[in-house]
Jmol script that loads the backbone (N, CA, C; Angstrom):
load data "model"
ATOM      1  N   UNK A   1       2.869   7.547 -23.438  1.00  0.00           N
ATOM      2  CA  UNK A   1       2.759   7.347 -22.020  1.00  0.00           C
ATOM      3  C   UNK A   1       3.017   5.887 -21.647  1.00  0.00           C
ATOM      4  N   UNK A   2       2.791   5.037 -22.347  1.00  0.00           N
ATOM      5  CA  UNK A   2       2.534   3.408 -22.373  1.00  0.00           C
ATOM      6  C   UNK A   2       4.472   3.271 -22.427  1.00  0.00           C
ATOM      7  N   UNK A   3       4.881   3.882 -22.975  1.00  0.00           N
ATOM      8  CA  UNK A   3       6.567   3.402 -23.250  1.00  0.00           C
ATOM      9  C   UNK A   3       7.074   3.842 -21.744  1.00  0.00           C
ATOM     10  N   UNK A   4       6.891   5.315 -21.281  1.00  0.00           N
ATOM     11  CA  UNK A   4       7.537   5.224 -19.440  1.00  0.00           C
ATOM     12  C   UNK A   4       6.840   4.151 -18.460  1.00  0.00           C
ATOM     13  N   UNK A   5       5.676   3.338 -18.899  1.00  0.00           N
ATOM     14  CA  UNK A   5       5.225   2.552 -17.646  1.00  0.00           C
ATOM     15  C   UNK A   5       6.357   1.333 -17.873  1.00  0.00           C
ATOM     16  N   UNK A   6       6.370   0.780 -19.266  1.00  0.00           N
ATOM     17  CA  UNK A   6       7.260   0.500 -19.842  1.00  0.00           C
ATOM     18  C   UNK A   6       8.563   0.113 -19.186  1.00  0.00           C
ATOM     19  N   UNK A   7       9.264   1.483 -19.190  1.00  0.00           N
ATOM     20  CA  UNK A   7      10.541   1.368 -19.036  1.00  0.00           C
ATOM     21  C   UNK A   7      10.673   1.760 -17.359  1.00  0.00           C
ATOM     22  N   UNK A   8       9.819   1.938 -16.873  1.00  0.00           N
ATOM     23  CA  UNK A   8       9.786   1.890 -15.302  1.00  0.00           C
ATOM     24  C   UNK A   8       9.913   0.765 -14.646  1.00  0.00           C
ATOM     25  N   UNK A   9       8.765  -0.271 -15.597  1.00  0.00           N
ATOM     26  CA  UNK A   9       8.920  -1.750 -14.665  1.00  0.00           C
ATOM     27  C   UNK A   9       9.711  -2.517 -15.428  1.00  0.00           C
ATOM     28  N   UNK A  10      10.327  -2.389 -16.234  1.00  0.00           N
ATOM     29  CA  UNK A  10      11.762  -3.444 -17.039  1.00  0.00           C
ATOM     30  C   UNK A  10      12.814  -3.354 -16.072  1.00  0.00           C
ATOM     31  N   UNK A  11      13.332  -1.838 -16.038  1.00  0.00           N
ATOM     32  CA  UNK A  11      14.015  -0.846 -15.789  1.00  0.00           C
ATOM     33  C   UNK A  11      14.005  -0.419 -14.438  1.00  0.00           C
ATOM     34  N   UNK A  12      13.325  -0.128 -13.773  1.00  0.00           N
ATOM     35  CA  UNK A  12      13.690   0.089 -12.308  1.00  0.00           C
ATOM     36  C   UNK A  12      13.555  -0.499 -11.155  1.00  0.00           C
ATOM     37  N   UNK A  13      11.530  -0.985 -11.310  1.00  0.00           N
ATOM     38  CA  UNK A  13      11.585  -1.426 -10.039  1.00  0.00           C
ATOM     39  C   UNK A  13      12.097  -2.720 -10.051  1.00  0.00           C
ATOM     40  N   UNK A  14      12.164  -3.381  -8.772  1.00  0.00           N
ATOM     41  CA  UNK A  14      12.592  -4.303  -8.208  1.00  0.00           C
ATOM     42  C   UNK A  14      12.194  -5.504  -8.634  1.00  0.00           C
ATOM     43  N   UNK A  15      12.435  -6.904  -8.699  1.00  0.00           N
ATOM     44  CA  UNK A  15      11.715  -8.094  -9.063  1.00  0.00           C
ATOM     45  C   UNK A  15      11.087  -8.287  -8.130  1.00  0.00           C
ATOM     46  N   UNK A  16      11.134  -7.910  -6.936  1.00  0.00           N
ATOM     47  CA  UNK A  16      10.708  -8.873  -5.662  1.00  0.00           C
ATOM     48  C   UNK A  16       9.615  -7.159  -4.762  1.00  0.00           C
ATOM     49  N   UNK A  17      10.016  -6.283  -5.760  1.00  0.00           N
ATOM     50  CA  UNK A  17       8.902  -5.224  -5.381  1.00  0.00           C
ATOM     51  C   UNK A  17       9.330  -4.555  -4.309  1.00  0.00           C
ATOM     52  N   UNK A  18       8.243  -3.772  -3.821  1.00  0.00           N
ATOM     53  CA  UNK A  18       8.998  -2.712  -2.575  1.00  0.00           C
ATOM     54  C   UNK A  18       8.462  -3.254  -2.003  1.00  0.00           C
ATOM     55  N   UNK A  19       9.036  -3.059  -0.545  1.00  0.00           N
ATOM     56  CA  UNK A  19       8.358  -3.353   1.156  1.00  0.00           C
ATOM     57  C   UNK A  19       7.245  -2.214   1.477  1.00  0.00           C
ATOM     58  N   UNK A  20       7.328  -1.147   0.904  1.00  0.00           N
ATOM     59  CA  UNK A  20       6.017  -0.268   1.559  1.00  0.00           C
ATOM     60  C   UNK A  20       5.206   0.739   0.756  1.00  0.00           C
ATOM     61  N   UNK A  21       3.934   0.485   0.982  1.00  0.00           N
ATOM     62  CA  UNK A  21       3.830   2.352  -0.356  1.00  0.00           C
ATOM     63  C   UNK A  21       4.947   3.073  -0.376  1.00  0.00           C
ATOM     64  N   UNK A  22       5.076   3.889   0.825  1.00  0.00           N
ATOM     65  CA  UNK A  22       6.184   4.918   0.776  1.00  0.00           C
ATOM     66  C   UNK A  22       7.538   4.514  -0.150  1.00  0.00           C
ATOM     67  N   UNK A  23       7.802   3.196   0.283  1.00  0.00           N
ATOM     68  CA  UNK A  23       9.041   3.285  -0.080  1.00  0.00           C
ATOM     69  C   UNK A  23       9.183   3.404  -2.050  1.00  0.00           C
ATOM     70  N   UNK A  24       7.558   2.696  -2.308  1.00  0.00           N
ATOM     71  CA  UNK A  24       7.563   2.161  -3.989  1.00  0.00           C
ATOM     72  C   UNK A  24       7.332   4.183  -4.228  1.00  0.00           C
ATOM     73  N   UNK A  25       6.485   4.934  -3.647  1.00  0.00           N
ATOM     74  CA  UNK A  25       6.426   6.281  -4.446  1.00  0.00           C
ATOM     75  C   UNK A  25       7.175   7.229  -4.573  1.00  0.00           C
ATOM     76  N   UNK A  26       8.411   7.186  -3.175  1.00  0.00           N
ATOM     77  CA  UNK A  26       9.400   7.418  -3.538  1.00  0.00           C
ATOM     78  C   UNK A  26      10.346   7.228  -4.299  1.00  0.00           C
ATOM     79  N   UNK A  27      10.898   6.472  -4.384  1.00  0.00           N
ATOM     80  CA  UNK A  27      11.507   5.307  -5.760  1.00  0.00           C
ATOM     81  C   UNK A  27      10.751   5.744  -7.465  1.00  0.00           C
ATOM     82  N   UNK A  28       9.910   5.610  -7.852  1.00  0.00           N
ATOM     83  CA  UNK A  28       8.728   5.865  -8.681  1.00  0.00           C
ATOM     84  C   UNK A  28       9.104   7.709  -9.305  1.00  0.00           C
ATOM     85  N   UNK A  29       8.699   8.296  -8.321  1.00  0.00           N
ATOM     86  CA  UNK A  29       8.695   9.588  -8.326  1.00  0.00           C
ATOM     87  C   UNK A  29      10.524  10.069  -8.507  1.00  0.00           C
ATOM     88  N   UNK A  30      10.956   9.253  -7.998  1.00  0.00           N
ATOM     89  CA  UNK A  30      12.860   9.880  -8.594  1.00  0.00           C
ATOM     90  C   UNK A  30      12.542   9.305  -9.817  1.00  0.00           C
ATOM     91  N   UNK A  31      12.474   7.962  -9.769  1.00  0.00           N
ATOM     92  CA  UNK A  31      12.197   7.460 -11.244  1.00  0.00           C
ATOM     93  C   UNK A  31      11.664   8.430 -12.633  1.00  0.00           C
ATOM     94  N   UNK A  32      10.990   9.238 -12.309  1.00  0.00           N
ATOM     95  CA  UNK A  32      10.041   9.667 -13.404  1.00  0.00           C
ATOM     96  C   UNK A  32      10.500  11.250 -13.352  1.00  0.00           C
ATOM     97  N   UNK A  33      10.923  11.795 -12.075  1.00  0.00           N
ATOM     98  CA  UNK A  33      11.089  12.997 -11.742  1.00  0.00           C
ATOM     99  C   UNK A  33      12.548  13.242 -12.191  1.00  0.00           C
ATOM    100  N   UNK A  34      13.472  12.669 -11.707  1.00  0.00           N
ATOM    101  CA  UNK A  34      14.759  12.497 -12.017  1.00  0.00           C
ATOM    102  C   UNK A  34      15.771  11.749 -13.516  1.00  0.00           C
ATOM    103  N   UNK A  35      15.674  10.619 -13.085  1.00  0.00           N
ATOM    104  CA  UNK A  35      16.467   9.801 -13.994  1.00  0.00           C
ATOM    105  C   UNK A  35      15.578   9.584 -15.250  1.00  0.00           C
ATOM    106  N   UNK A  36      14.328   9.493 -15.573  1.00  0.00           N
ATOM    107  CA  UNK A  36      13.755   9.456 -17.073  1.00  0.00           C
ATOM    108  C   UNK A  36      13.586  10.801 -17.613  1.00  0.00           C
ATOM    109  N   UNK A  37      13.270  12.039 -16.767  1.00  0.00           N
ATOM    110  CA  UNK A  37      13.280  12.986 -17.606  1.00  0.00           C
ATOM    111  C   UNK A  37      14.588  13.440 -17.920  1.00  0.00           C
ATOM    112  N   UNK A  38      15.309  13.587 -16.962  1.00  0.00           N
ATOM    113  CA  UNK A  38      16.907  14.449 -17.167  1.00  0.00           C
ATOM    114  C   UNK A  38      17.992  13.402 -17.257  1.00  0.00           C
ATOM    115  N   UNK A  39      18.254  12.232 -17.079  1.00  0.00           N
ATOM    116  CA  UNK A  39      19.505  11.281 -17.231  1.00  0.00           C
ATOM    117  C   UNK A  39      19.358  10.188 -18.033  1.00  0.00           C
ATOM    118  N   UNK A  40      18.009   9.504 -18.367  1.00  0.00           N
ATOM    119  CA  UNK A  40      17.959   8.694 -19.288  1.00  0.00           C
ATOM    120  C   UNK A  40      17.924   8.952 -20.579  1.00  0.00           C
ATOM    121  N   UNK A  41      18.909   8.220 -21.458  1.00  0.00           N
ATOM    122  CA  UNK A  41      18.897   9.057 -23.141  1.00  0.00           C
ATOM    123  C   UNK A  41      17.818   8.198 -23.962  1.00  0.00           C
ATOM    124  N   UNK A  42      17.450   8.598 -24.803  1.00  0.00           N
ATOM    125  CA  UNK A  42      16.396   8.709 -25.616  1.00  0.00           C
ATOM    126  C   UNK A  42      16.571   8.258 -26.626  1.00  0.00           C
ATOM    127  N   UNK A  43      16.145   7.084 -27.572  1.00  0.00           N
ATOM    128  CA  UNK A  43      16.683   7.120 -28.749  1.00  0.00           C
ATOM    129  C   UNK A  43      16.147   8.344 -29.951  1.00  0.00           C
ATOM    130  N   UNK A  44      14.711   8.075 -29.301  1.00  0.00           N
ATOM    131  CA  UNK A  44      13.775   9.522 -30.463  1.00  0.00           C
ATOM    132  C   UNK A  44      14.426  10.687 -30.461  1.00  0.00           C
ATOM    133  N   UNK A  45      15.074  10.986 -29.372  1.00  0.00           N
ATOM    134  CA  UNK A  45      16.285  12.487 -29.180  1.00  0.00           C
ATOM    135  C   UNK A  45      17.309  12.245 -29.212  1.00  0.00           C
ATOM    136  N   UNK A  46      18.167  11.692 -30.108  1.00  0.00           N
ATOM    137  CA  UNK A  46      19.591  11.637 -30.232  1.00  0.00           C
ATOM    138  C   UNK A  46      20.119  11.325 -29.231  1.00  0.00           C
ATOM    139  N   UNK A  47      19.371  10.332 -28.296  1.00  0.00           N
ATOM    140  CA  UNK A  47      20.156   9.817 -27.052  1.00  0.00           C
ATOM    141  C   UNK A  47      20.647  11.265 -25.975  1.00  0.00           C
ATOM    142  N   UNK A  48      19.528  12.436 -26.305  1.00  0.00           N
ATOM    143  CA  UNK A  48      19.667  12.875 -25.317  1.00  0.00           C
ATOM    144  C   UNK A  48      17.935  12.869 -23.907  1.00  0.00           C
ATOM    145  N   UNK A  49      18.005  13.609 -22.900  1.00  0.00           N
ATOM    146  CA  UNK A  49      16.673  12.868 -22.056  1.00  0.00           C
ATOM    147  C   UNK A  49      15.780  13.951 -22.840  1.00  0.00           C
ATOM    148  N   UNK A  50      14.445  14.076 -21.882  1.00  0.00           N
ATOM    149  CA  UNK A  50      13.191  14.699 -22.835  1.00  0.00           C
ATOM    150  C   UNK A  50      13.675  15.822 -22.479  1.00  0.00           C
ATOM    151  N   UNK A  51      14.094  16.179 -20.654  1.00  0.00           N
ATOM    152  CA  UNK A  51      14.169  17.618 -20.227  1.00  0.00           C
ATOM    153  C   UNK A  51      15.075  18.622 -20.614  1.00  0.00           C
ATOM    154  N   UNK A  52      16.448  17.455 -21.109  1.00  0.00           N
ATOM    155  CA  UNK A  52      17.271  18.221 -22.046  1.00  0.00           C
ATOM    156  C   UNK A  52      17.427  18.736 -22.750  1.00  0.00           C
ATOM    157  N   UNK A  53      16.535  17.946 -23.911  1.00  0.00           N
ATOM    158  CA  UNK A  53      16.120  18.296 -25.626  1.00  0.00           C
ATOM    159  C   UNK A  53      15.111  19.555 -25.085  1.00  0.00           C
ATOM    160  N   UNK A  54      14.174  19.555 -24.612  1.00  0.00           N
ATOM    161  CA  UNK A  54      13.292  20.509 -24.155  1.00  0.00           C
ATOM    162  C   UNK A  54      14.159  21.947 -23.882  1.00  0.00           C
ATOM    163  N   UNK A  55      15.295  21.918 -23.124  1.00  0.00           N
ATOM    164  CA  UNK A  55      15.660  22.900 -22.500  1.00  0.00           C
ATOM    165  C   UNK A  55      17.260  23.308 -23.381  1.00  0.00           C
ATOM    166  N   UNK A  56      17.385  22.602 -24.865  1.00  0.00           N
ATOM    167  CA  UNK A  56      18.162  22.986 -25.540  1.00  0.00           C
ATOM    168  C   UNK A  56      17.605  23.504 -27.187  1.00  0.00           C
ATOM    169  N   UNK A  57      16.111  23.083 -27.110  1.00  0.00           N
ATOM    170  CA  UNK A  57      14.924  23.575 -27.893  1.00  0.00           C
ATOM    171  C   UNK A  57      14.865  25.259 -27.654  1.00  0.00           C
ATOM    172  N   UNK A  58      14.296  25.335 -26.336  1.00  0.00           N
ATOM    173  CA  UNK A  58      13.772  26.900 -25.786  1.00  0.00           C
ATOM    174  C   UNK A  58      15.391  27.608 -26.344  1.00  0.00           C
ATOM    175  N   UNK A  59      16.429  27.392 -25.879  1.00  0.00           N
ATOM    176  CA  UNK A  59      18.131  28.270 -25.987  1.00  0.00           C
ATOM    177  C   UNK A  59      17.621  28.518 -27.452  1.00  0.00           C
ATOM    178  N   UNK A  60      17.779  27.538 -28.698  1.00  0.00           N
ATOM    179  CA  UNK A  60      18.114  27.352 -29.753  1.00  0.00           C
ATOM    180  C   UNK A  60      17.076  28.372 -30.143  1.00  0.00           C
ATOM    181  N   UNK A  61      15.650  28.578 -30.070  1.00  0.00           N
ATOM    182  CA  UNK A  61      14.430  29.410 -29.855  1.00  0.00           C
ATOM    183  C   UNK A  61      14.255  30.776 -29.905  1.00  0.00           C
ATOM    184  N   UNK A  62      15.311  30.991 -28.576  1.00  0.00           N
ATOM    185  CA  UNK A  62      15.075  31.896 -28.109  1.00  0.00           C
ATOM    186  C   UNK A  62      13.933  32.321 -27.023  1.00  0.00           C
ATOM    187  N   UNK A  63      13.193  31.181 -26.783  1.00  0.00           N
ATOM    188  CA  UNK A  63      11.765  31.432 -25.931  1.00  0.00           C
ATOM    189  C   UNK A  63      12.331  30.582 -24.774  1.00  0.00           C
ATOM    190  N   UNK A  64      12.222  31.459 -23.602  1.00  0.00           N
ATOM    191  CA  UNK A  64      12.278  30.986 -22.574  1.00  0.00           C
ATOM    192  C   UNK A  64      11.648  30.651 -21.463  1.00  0.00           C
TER     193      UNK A  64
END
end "model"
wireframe off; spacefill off
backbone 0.3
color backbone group
């Protein structure tokens, strides 16, 4: 859990920060919702994201 807080504040937000709650939980929430689970690659997964490996796990499985 300590490695996405991690790579959230290296990595996304801003140096100079957001102008409003809204604007930082929006931002935050694509962050974590979007681009780290499904578009950012991974080195622990062959540089693929978590939701990917996850959802090429279940195929390979058979459990869906």
């Amino acid at each position: 859990m300590e490695r996405v807080f991690r790579s959230l504040k290296s990595e996304w937000v801003p140096a100079t920060g957001y102008r409003s709650a809204i604007e930082a939980k929006r931002d935050v929430s694509y962050f974590l919702m979007n681009y780290y689970n499904w578009e950012r690659p991974h080195q622990f997964n062959d540089g693929l994201p978590p939701a990917k490996t996850e959802k090429l796990a279940k195929k390979v499985s058979g459990f869906c």
